[in-house]
DOROKOL-817435 format. One line per 8 residues: for each residue x, y, z of N, C-alpha, C. Coordinates in steps of 0.02 Angstrom, whole numbers, plus 50000, padded with zeros to 5 digits. Each point is the difference from the previous one (the first is absolute). Layout:
N
X:Y:Z:X:Y:Z:X:Y:Z | ...;
This chain:
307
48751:46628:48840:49945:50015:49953:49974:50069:50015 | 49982:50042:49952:49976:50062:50005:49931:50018:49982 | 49971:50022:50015:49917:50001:49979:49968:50099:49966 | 49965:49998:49968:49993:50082:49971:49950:50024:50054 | 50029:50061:50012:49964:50029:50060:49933:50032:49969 | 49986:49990:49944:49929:50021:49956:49953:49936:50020 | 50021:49965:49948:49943:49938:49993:50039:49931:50040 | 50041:50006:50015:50029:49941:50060:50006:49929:49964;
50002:50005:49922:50058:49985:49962:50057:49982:50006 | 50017:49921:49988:50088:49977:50004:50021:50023:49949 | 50079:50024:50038:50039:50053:49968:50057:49950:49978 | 50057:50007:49937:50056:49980:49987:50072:50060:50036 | 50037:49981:50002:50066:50038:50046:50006:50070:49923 | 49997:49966:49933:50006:50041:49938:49942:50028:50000 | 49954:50008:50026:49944:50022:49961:50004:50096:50021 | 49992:50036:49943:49979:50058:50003:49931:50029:50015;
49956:49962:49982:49925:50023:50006:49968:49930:50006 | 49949:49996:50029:49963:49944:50018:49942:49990:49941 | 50021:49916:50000:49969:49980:49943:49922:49992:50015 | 49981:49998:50040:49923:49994:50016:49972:50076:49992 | 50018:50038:50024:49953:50076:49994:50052:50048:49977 | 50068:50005:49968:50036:50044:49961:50032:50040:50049 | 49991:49994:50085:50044:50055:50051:50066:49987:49993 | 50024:50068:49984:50074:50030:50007:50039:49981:50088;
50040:49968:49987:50039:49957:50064:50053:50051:50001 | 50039:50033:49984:50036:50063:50019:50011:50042:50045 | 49925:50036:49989:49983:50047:50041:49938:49982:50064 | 49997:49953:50007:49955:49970:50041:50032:49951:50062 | 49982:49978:50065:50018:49970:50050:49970:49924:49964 | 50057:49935:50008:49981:49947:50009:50012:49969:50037 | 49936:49970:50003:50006:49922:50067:50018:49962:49991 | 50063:49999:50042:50024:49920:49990:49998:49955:50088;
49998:49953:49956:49985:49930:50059:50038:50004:50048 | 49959:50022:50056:50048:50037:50077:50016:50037:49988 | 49992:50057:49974:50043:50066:50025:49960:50051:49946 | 50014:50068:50010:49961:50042:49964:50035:50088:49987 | 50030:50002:49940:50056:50048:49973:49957:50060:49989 | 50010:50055:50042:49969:50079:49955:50011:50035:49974 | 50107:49952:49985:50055:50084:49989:49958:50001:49910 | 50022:50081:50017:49978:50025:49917:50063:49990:49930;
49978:49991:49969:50054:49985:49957:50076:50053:49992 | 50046:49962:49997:50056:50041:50012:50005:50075:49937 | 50009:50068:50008:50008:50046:49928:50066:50019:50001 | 50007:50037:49927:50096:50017:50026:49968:50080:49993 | 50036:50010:50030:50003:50095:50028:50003:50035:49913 | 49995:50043:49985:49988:50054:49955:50047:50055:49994 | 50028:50038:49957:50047:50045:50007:49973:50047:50037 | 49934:50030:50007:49989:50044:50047:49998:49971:50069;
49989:49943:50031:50014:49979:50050:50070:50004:50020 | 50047:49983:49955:50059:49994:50010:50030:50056:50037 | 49982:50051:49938:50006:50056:50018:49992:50041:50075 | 49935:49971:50024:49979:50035:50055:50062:49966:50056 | 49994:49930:49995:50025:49986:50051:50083:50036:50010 | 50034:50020:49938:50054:50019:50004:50000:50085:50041 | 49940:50026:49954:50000:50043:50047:49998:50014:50072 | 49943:49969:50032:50009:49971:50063:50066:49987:50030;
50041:49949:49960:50048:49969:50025:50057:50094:50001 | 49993:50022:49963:50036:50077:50017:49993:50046:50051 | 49944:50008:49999:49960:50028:50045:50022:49992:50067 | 49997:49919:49998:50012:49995:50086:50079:50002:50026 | 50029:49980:49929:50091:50011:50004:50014:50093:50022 | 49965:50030:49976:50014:50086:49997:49962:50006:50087 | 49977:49968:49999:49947:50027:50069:50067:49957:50068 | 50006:49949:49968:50064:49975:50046:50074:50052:50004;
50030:50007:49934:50037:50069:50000:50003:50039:50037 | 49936:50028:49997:49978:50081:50037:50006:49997:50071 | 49990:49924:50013:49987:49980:50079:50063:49980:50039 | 50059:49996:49958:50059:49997:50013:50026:50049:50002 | 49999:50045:49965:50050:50078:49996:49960:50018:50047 | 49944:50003:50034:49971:50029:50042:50024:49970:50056 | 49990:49952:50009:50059:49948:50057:50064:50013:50023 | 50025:50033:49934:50078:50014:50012:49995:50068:50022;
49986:50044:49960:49989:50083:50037:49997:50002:50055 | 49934:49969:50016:49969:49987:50102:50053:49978:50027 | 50038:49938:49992:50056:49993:50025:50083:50046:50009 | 49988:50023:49946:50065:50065:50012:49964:50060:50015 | 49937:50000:50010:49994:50075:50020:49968:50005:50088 | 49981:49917:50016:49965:49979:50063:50021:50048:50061 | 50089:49967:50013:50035:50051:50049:49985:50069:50020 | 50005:50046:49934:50012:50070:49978:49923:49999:50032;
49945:49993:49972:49913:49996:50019:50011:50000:50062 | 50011:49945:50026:49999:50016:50093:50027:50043:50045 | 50056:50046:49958:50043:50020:50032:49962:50079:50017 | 49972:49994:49913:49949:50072:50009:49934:49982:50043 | 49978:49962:50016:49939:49987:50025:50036:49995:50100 | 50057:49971:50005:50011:50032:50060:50006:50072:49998 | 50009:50038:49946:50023:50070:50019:49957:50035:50009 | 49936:49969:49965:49921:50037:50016:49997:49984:50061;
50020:49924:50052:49957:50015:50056:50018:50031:50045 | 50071:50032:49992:50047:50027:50043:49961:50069:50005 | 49982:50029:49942:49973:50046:49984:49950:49995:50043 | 49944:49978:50019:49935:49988:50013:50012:50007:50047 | 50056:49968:50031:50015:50003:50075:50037:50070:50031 | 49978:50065:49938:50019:50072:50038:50095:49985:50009 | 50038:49972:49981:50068:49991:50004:50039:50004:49930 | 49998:50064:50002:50029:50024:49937:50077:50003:49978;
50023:50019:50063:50084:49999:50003:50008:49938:49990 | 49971:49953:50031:50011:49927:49976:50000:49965:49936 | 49942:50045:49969:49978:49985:49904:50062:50019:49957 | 50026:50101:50060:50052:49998:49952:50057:49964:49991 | 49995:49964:50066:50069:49949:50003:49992:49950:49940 | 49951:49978:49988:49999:49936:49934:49996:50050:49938 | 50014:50062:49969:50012:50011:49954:50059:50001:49987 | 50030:49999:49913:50074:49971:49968:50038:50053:50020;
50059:49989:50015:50054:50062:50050:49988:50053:49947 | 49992:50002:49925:49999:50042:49919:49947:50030:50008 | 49951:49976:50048:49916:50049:50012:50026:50037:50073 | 50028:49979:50025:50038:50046:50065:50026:50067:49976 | 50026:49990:49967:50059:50046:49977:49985:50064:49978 | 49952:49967:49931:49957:50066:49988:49939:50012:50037 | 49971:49979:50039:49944:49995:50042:49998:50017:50059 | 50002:50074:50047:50032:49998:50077:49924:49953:50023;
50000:49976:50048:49935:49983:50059:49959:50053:49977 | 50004:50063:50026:49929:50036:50004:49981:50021:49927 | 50025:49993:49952:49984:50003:49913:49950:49918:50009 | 50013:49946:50029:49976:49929:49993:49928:50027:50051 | 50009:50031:50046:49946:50005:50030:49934:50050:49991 | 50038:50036:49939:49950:50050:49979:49977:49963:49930 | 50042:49944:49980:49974:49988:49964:49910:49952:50011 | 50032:49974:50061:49951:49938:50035:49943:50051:50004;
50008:50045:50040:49939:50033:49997:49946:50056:49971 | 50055:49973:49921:49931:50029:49948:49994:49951:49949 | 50017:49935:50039:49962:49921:49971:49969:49956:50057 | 49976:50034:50048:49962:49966:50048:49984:49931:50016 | 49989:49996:49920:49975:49919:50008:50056:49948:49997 | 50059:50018:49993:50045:49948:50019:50034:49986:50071 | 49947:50061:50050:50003:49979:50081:49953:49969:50021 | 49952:49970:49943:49946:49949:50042:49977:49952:49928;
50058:49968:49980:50007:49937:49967:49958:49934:50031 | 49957:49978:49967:49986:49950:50059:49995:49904:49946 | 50003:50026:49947:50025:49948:49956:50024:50044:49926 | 50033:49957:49949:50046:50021:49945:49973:49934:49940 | 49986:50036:49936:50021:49930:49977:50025:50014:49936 | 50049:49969:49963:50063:50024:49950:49997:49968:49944 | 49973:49996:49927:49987:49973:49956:50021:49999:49961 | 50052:50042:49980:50067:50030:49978:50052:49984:50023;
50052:49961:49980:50056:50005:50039:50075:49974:49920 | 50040:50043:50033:50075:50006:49936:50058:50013:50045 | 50043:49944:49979:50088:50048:50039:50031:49973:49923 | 50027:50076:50023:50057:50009:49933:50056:50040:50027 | 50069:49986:49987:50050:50027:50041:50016:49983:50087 | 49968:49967:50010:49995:49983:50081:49927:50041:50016 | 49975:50026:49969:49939:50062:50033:49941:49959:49998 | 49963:49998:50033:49941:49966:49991:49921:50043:50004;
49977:50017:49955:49969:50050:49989:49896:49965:50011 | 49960:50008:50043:49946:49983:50016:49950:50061:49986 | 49931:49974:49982:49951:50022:49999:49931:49968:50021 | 49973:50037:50041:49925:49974:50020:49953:50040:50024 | 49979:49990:50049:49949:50050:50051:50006:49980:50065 | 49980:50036:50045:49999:49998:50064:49942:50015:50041 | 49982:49981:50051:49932:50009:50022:50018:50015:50092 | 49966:50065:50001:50005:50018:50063:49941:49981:50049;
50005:50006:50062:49933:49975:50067:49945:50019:49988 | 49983:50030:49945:49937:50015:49982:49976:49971:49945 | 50039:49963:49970:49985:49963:49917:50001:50021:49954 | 50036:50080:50010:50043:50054:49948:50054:49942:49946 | 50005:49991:49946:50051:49998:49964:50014:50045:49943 | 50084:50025:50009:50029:50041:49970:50050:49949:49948 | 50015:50010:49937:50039:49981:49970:50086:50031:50027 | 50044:49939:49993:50062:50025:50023:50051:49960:49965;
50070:50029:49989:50036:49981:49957:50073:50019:50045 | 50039:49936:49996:50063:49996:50044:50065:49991:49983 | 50063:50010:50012:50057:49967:49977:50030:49993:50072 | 50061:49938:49977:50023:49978:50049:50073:49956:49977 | 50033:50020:50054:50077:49964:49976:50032:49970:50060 | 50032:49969:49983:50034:49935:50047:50063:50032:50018 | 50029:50031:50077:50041:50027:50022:50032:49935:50067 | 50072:49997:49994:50007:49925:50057:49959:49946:50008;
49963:49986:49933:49965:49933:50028:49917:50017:50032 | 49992:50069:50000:49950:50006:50027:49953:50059:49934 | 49938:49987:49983:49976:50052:49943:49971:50027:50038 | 50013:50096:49984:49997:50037:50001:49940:50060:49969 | 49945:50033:50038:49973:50031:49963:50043:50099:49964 | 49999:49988:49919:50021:50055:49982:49951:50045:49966 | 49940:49987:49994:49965:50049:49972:49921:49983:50010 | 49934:50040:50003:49945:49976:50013:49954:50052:49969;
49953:49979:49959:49954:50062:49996:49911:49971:49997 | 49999:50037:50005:49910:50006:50000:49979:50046:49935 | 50014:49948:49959:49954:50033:49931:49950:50067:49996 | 49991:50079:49983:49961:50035:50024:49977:50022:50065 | 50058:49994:50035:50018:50014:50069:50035:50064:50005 | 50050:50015:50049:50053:50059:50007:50063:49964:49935 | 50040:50057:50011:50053:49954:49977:50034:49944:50032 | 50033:49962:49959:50033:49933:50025:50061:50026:50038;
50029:49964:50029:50055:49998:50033:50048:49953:49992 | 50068:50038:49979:50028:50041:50030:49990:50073:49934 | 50017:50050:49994:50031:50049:49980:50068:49999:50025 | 50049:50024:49934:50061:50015:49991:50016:50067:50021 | 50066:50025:50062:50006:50072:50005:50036:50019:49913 | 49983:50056:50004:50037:50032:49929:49948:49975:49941 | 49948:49960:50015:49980:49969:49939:49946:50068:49988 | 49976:50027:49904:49955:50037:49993:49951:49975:49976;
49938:49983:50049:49938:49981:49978:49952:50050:49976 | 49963:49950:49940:49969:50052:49977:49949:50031:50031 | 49971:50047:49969:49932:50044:50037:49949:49943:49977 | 49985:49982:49951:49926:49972:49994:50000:49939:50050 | 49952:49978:50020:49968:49961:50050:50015:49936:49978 | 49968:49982:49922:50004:49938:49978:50061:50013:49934 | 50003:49928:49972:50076:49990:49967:50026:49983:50016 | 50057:49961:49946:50068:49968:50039:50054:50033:50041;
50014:49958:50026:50060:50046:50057:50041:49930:50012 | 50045:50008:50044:50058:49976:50032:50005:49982:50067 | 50005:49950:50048:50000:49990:50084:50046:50001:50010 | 50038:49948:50005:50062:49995:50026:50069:49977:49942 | 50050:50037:50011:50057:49984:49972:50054:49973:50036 | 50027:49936:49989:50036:49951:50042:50062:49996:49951 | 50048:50020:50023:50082:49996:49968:50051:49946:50044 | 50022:49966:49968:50034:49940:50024:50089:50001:49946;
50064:49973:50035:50030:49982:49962:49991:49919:49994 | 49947:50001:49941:49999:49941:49943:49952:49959:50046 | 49993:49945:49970:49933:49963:50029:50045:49927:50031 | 49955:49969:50042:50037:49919:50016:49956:49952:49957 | 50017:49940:49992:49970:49957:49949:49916:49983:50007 | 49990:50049:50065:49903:49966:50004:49993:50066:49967 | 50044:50058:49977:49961:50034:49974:49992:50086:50033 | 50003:49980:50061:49998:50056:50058:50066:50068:49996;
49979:50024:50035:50063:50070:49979:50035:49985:50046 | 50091:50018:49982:50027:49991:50065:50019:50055:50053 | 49984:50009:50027:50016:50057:50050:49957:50058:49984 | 49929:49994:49991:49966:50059:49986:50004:50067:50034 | 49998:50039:49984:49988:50074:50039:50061:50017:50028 | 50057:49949:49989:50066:50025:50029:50045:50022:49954 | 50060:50050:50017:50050:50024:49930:50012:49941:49982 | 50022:50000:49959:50026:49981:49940:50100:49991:50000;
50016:49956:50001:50058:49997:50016:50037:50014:49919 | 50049:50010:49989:50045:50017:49979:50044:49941:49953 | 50005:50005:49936:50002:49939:49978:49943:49959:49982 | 49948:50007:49991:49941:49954:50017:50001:49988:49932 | 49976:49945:49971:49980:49971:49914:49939:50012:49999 | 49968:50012:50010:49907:49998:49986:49980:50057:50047 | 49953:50030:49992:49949:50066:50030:49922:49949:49977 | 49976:50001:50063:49941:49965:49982:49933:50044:50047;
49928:50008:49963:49984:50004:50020:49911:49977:49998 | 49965:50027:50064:49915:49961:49975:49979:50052:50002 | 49964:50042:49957:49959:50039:50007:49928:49993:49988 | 49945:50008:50075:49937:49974:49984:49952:50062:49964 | 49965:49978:49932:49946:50038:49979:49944:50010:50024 | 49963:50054:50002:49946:49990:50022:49921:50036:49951 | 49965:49941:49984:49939:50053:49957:50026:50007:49945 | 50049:49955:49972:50026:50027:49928:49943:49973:49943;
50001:50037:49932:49970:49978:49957:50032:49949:49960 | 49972:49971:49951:50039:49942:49953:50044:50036:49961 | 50029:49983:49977:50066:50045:49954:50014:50039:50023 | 50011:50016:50067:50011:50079:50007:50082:50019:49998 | 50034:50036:49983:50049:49996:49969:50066:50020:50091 | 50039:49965:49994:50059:50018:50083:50062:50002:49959 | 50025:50066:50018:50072:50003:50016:50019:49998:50075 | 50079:49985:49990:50048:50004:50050:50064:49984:49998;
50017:50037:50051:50085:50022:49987:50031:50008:50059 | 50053:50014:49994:50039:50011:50065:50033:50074:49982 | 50009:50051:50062:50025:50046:49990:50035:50042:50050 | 50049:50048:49971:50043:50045:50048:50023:50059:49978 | 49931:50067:50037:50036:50073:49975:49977:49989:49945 | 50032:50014:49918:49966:50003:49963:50021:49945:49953 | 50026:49936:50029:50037:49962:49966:49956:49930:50031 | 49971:49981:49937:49954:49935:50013:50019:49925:49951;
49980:49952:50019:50005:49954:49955:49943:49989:49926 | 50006:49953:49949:49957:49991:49956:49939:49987:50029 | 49939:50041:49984:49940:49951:50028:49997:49935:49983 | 49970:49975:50027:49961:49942:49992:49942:49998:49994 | 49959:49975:49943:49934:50007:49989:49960:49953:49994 | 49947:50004:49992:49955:49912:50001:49917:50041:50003 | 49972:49936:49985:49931:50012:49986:49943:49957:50066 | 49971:50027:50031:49973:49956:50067:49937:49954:49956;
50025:49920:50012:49933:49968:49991:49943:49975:50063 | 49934:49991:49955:49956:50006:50049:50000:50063:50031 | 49957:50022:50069:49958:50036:50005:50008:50007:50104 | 49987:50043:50025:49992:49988:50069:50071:50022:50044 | 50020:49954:50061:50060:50004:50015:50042:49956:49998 | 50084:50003:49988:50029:49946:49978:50074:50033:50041 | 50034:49959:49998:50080:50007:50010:50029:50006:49931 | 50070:50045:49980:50011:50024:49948:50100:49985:50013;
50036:49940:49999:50055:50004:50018:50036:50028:49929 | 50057:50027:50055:50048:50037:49968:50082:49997:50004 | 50033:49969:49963:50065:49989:50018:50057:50027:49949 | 50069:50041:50033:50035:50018:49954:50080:49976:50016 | 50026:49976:49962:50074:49974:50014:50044:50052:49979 | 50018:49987:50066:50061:50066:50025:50072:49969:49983 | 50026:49952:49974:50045:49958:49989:50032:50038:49948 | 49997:50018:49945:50036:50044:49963:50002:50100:50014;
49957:50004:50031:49989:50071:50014:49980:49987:50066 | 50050:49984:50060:49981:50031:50060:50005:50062:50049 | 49940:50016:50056:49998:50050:50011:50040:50024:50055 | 50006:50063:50001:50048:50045:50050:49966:49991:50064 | 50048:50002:50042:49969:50007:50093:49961:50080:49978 | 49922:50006:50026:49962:50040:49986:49933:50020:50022 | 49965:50051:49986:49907:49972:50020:49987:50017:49920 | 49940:49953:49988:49952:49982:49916:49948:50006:50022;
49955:49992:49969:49924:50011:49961:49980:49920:49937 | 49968:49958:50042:49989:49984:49948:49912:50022:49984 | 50003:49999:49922:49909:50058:49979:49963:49952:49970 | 49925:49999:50022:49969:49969:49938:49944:50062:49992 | 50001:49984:49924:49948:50043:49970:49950:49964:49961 | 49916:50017:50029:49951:49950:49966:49995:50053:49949 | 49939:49975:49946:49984:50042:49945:50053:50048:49981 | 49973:50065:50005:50021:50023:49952:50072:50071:50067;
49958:49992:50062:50028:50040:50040:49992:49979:50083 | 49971:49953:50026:50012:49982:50071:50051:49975:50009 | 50036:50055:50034:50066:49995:50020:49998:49974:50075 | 50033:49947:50026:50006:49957:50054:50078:49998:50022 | 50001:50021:50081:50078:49975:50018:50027:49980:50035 | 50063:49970:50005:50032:49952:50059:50053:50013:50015 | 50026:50022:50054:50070:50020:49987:50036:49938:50039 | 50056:50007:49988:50047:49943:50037:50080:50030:49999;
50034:49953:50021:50079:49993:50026:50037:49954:49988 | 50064:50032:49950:50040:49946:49975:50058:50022:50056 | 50030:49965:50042:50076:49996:50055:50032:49941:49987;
């Protein structure tokens, strides 16, 4: 038996409104004999409800997304991160010949020690690293390219931007700069940098015959054997603008190959690979030039050895 929670009125199981004082049983709590119900009457959702919730329901799918590719990056870029964060503390620890030992044999090459040590000391602050943190992180080609800041024993942080490549199993630091710092390191011998201060330019040029399947060059900084199918190479940008227009070519004396041209997307610094198959036109035992040219005239160079 049910009773009207108005006038306390016996209720029928059918009844919509109570016959003694006209209360609406719907939207109201009734008492029934032992026990006492408050749920509110059931509604059906609304297209704008619907709506929201779908949105929502996206929302948190894209926010899951984001939290996965971010998962995965951290995970392929984790190694490479530590490898530079030991190389800062090596640094810290005044053991420089040691730092240069963990750079890629391709930053050796063009890089003697005391070029690495003059570089260290007109970036100071990467001899008193005392935490890093990297918010940025991309590998493309085997390279794994980082960005963050760094904070020295005083609670200095400098913005800094890294590359790094995987040599025997072990990654390798190949390039480092301090945004509005000295220049980055390495410089290329033979390479012509420009006079102005700021602008795009060129770091390092890495020549390999042809790449292995992670991507990586094979045999960087060494000739070039004879017979080879592929000429491969990474050349890192630096400070480039969006569209900014790159050639490059290969050349000898006054006899060069077709450029190759392309348009740089995005903005900042990037890796710029370059590969040419030598399989129908291969080259003579020799020394080359391979050139890149930004805009309209920064001329950049690398020389190498085909035996």
């Amino acid at each position: 038996m049910s009773f009207c929670t108005n006038c306390g009125a016996a209720l029928n199981e059918s009844d919509r409104f109570c016959a003694s004082c006209g209360q609406p049983l719907e939207t109201e709590s009734v008492i029934h004999s032992g026990s006492v119900s408050t749920d509110p009457p059931k509604r059906r959702l609304s297209g704008c409800a619907l709506a929201a919730i779908a949105g929502a329901a996206l929302a948190a799918l894209t926010i899951v997304i984001l939290l996965v590719v971010f998962w995965a990056a951290s995970s392929l870029t984790g190694p490479a991160v530590e490898a530079l964060e030991a190389h800062f503390a090596t640094l810290k620890l005044g053991q420089i010949e040691a730092a240069y030992q963990e750079t890629a044999s391709a930053f050796q090459q063009v890089t003697p020690l005391e070029a690495y040590r003059h570089f260290l000391e007109s970036n100071p602050a990467l001899l008193d690293v005392s935490g890093a943190k990297f918010d940025e992180r991309g590998i493309e080609n085997g390279l794994v390219t980082v960005k963050g800041a760094i904070t020295d024993s005083q609670g200095q942080k400098r913005s800094v931007e890294a590359q790094l490549r995987k040599e025997a199993g072990v990654w390798k630091v190949q390039a480092i700069q301090l945004p509005g710092g000295a220049d980055p390191a390495p410089r290329i011998p033979g390479t012509v940098v420009p006079q102005a201060a700021a602008g795009s330019s060129v770091g390092t040029i890495l020549i390999g015959a042809g790449r292995r399947p992670d991507g990586s060059l094979i045999n960087p900084g060494l000739p070039i054997p004879q017979g080879t199918e592929k000429l491969s190479a990474d050349i890192a940008l630096l400070n480039h603008p969006e569209g900014e227009r790159v050639r490059v070519w290969i050349e000898q004396g006054t006899n060069r190959t077709e450029p190759i041209e392309s348009m740089v997307e995005g903005s900042g610094n990037g890796n710029l690979p370059f590969e040419l198959n030598l399989r129908d036109t291969p080259f003579a035992a020799g020394h080359y030039r391979l050139v890149v040219v930004l805009g309209a005239d920064k001329r950049f160079i690398q020389d190498f050895e085909v035996q």
